[in-house]
C-alpha positions as CSV (number, residue, x, y, z in Angstrom):
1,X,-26.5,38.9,-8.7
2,X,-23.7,36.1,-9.7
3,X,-23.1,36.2,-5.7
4,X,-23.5,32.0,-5.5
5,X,-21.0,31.5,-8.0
6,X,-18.5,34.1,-7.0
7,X,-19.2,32.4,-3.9
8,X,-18.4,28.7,-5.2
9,X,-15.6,29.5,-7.0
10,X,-13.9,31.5,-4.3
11,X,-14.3,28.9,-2.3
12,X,-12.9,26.2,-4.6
13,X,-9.8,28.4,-5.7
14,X,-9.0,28.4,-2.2
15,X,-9.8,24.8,-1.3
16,X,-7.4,24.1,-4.2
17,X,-4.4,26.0,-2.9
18,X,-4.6,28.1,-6.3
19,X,-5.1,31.1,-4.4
20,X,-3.9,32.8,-1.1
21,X,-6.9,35.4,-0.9
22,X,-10.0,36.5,-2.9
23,X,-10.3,40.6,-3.0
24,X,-14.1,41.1,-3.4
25,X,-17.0,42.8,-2.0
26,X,-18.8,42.5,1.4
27,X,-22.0,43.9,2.9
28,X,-21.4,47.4,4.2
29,X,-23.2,49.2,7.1
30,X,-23.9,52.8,5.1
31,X,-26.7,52.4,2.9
32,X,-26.5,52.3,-1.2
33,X,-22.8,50.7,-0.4
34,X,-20.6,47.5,-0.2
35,X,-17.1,47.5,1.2
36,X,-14.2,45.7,-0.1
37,X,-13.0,42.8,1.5
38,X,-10.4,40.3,1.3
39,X,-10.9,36.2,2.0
40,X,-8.4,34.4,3.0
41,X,-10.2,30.6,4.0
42,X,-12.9,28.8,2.5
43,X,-15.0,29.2,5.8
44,X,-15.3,33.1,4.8
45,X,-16.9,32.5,1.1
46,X,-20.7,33.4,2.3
47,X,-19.6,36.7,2.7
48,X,-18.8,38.0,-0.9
49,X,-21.6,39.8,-2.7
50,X,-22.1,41.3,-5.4
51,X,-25.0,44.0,-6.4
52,X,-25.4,47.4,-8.1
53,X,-23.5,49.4,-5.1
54,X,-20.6,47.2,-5.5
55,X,-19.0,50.3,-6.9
56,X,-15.6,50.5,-6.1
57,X,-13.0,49.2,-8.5
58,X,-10.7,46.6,-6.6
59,X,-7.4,46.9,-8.7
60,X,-6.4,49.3,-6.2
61,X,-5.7,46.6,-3.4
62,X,-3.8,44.8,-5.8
63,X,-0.6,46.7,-5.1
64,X,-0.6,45.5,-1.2
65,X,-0.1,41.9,-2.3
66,X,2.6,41.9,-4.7
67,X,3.6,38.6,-5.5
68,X,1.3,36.2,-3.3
69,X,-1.3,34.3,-5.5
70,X,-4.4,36.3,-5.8
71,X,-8.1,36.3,-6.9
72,X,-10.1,39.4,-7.5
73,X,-13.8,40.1,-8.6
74,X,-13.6,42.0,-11.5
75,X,-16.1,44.6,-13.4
76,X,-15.3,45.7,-16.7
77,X,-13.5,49.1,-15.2
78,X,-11.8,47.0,-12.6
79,X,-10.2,44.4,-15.7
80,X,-9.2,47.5,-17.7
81,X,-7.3,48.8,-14.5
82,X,-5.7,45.6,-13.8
83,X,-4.6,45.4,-17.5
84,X,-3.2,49.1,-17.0
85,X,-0.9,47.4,-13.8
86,X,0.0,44.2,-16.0
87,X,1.4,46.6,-19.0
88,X,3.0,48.7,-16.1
89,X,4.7,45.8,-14.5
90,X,3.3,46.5,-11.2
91,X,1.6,43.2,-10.8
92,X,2.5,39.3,-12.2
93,X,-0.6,38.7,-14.4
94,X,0.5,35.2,-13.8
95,X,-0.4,35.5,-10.1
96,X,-3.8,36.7,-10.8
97,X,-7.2,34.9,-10.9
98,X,-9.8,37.4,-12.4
99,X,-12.9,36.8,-11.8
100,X,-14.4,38.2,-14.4
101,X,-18.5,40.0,-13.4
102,X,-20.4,42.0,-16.6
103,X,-21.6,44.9,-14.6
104,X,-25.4,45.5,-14.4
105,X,-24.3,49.3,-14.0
106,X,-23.9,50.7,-10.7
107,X,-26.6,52.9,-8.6
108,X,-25.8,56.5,-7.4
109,X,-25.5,56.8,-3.6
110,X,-25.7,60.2,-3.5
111,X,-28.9,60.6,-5.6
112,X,-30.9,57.4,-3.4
113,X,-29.5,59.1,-0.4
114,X,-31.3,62.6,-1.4
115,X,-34.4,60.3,-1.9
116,X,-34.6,58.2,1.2
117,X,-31.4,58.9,3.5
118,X,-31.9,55.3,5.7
119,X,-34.0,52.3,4.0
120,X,-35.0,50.1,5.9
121,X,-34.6,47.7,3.0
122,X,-33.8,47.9,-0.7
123,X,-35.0,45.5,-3.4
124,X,-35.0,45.1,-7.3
125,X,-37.7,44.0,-9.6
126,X,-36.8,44.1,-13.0
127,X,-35.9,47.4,-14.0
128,X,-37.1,49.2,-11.0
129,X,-36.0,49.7,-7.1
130,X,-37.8,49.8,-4.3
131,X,-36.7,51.8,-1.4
132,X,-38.8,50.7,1.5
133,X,-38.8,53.5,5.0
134,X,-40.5,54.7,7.7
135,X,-43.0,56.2,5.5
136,X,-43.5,53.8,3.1
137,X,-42.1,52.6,-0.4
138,X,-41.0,54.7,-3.2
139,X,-40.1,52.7,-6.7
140,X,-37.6,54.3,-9.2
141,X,-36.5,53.9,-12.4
142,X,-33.3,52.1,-12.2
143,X,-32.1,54.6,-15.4
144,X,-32.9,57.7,-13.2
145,X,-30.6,57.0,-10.3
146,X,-27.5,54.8,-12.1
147,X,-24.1,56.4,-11.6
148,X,-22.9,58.8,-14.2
149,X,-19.7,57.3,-15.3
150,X,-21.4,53.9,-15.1
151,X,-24.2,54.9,-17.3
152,X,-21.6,56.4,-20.0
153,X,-19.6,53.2,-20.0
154,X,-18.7,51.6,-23.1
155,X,-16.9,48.6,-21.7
156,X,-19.3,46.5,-19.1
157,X,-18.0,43.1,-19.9
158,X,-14.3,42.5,-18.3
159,X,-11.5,42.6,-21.3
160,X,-9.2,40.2,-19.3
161,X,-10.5,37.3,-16.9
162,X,-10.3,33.5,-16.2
163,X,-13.4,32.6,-15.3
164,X,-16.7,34.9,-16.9
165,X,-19.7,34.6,-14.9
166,X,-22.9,35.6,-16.7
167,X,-22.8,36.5,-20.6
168,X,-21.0,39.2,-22.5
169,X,-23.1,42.5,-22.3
170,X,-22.9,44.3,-26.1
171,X,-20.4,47.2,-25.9
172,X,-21.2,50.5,-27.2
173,X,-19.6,53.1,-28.6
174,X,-19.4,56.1,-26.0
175,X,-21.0,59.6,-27.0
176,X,-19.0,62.1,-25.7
177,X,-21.4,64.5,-27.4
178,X,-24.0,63.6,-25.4
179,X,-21.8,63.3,-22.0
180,X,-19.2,66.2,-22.1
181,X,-20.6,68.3,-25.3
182,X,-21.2,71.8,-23.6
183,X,-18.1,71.2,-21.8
184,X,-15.9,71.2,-24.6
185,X,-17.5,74.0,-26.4
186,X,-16.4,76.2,-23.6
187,X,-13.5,78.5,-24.1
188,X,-10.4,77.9,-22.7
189,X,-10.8,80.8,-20.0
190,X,-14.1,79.5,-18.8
191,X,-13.2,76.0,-18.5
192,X,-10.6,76.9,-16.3
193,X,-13.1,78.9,-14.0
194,X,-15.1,75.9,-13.7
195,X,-12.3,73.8,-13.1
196,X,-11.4,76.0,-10.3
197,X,-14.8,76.7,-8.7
198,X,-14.9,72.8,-9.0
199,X,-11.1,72.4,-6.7
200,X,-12.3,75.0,-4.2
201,X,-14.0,72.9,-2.4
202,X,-11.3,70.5,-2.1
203,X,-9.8,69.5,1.5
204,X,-6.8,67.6,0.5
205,X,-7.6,64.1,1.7
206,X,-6.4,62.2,-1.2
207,X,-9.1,59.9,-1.3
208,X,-9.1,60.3,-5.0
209,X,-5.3,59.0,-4.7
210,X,-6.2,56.0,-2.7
211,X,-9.2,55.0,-4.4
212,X,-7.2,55.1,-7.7
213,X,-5.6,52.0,-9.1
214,X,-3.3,53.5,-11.3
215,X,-2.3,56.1,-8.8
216,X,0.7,53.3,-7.2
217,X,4.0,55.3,-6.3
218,X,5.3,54.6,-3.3
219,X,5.5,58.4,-2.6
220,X,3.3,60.8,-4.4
221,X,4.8,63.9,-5.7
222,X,2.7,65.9,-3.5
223,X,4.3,64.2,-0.9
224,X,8.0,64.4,-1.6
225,X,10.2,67.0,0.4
226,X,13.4,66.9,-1.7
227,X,12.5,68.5,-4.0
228,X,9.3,69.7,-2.7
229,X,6.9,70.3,-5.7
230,X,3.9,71.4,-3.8
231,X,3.3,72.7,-0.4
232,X,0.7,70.9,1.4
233,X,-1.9,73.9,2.5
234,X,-5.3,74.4,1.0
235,X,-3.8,78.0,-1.0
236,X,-6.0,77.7,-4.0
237,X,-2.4,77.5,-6.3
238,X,-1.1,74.4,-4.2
239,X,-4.7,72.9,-5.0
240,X,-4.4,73.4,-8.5
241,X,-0.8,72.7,-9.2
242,X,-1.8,68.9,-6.9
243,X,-5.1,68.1,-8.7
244,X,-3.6,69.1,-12.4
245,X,-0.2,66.8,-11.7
246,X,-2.5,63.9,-10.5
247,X,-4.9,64.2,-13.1
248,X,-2.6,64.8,-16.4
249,X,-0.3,61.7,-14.5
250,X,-3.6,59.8,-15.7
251,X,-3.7,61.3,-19.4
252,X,-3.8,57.6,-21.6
253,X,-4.2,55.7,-18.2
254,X,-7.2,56.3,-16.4
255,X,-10.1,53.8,-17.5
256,X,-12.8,56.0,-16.2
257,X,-14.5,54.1,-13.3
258,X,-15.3,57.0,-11.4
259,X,-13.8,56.2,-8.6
260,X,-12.0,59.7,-7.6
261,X,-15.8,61.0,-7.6
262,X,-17.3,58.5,-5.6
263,X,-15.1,58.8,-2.3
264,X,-14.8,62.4,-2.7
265,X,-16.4,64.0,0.5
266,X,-16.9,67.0,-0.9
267,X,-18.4,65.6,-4.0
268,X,-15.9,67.0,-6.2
269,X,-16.6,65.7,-9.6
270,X,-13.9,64.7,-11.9
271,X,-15.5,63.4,-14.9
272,X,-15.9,65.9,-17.4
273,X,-11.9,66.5,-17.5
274,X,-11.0,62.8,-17.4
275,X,-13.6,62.0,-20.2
276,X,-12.2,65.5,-22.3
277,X,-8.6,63.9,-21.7
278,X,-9.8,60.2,-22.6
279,X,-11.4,61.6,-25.8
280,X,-8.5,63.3,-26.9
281,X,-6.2,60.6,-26.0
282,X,-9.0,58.0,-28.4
283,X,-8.8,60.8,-31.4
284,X,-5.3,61.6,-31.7
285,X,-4.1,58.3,-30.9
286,X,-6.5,55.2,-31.7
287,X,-5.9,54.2,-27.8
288,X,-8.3,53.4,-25.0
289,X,-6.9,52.6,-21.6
290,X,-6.5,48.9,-20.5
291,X,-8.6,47.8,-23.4
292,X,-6.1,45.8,-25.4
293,X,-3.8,43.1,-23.6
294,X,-0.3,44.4,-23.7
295,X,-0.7,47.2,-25.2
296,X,1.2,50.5,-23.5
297,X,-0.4,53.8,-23.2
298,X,1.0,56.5,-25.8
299,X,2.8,59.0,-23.4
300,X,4.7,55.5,-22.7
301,X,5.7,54.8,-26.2
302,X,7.3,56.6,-28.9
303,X,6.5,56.2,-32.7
304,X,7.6,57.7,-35.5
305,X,4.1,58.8,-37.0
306,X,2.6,59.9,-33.7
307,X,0.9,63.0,-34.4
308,X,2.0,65.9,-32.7
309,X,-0.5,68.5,-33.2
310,X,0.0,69.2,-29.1
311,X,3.4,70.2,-29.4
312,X,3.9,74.1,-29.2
C-alpha cells in the first residue's frame, strides 16, 4: 500500500541531498503494529512500509529535529498535526518534505488481538482480512475491526503535502450524533462519573503526552517544581487535575488521531471528550484543527465578534 513509492521517493530525496532523514514507518515485531522509524541513507529505503497498522501519527518526532531538513510520511491526521506545529512556530514548514499518504483507515489492535492474539500471517483481499494461526483462518470484515477514531474521520486525504501518493479520498462530514450522541445527553454530574471511572485506571506514564504531537513543551506542567501544580502520586485529585490540564491544553488543537488511546496501557479511552471538545470548538467557532493553512486556533486569537456564551 503506496510502500514502492514512498520507497522511491525517499530514496531520491535523499540521493538528492534535499533531505537529511525520512520519519516513516517500519515493520514491528508485535502483531497488528508498525513502528516508527527514521532513514537517514538511501541504502535503508526498503525498509519503509506502509499498511493499515501504520497507526501512529509521526508529527510527534518532528520536534527532535528542529531545523535539519526533513521528510515525513504523512496521513491525513498526521498533516493536520503538522499544520498545528507550522501555525505554532515549532517547526520551519520550509524544512519539511510531506509526503502526503490518503489513509485506507487504520485496523484496531486491540479488537484483532481479542480475535487471534499471534497470526502467523495477516493478509487483505478486498475488503476483508485474513488472520491465518495455529488453528486455521478466520476472515473479517475490514468495517468490524477498523479503529474508532479512524472510522469517524472526516479528513483522510493529507491538507498539506508535497508530493500526494494515490488519489484524494472524498471527505465527509463527521456525525457526532452518531459517534458521541448518548454522551452528550448526559448530565453534567454523570459525565463526570464516567470521566472519573474512565481516569482510575490511569498509572501515570504519559504515554498519551509522548505520543501527542501537539503536546511539545520542554517541561510539562505536571512536571514543573516551582511552582508545583500537581503532585505526582496516583491520588484520584492529582489524576484528574493532570488529565483535565492536558486535555483542555488541546481544546481547538487536537486533530483527533487517536493517538493518546492507542498507547494507553490501560486502555484508557479519550475520545468521547476530545470529540465533545472538538465539536464545541466547530459550533461556536467555525474552526477545525490544522485544517486550514495558517490559520490559528481560537483560544490563540482574539476577535471582536467571538461569541462568548462560555464566559460565566
Amino acid at each position: 500500500m503506496f510502500e514502492k513509492e514512498i520507497q522511491e521517493l525517499a530514496r531520491k530525496l535523499l540521493s538528492e541531498n534535499r533531505v537529511e532523514l525520512v520519519i516513516g514507518f517500519a515493520e514491528a515485531n508485535v502483531p497488528y503494529t508498525t513502528r516508527p522509524c527514521v532513514i537517514y541513507n538511501p541504502e535503508q529505503v526498503d525498509r519503509l512500509i506502509f499498511n493499515r497498522f501504520s497507526r501512529l501519527n509521526l508529527a510527534a518526532y518532528l520536534s527532535q529535529f528542529k531545523g535539519r531538513r526533513v521528510a515525513i510520511v504523512a496521513k491525513g491526521c498526521d498533516a493536520r498535526s503538522i499544520n498545528m506545529l507550522v501555525v505554532e512556530k515549532q517547526i520551519d514548514r520550509k524544512n519539511i518534505y510531506i509526503i502526503g499518504v490518503p489513509c485506507p483507515r487504520m485496523l484496531d489492535k486491540r479488537k484483532l488481538s481479542s480475535i487471534m492474539p499471534d497470526p502467523y500471517s495477516v493478509e487483505f483481499e478486498g475488503d476483508k482480512i485474513i488472520l491465518t494461526g495455529r488453528d486455521g483462518k478466520i476472515e473479517l470484515d475490514i468495517e468490524n475491526v477498523l479503529d474508532k477514531t479512524c472510522a469517524a474521520c472526516s479528513h483522510r486525504t493529507p491538507v498539506i503535502y508535497d508530493t500526494l501518493l494515490g488519489e484524494p479520498i472524498e471527505e465527509k462530514e463527521k456525525d457526532y450524533e452518531k459517534l458521541i450522541g448518548e454522551f452528550k445527553r448526559m448530565t453534567q454530574d454523570r459525565r463526570w462519573e464516567l470521566f472519573s471511572e474512565e481516569l482510575t485506571k490511569c498509572i501515570r506514564c504519559y504515554a498519551c503526552r509522548q505520543a501527542c504531537p501537539t503536546c511539545y513543551c520542554e517541561e510539562c506542567f505536571v512536571d514543573c517544581n516551582k511552582p508545583r501544580w500537581v503532585s505526582g502520586g496516583l491520588e484520584k485529585s492529582d489524576i484528574m487535575f493532570w488529565h483535565i490540564g492536558r486535555i483542555y491544553h488541546q481544546a481547538g488543537r487536537c486533530v483527533n488521531c487517536g493517538s493518546c488511546s492507542y498507547v494507553c496501557p490501560v486502555d484508557i479511552d479519550f475520545a468521547p471528550l476530545l470529540l465533545y471538545m472538538e465539536e464545541v470548538v466547530k459550533n461556536s467557532f467555525g474552526y477545525e484543527a490544522g485544517v486550514k493553512i495558517n490559520e490559528l486556533p481560537p483560544l490563540q486569537t482574539f476577535k471582536k465578534d467571538d461569541p462568548q456564551e462560555f464566559i460565566m
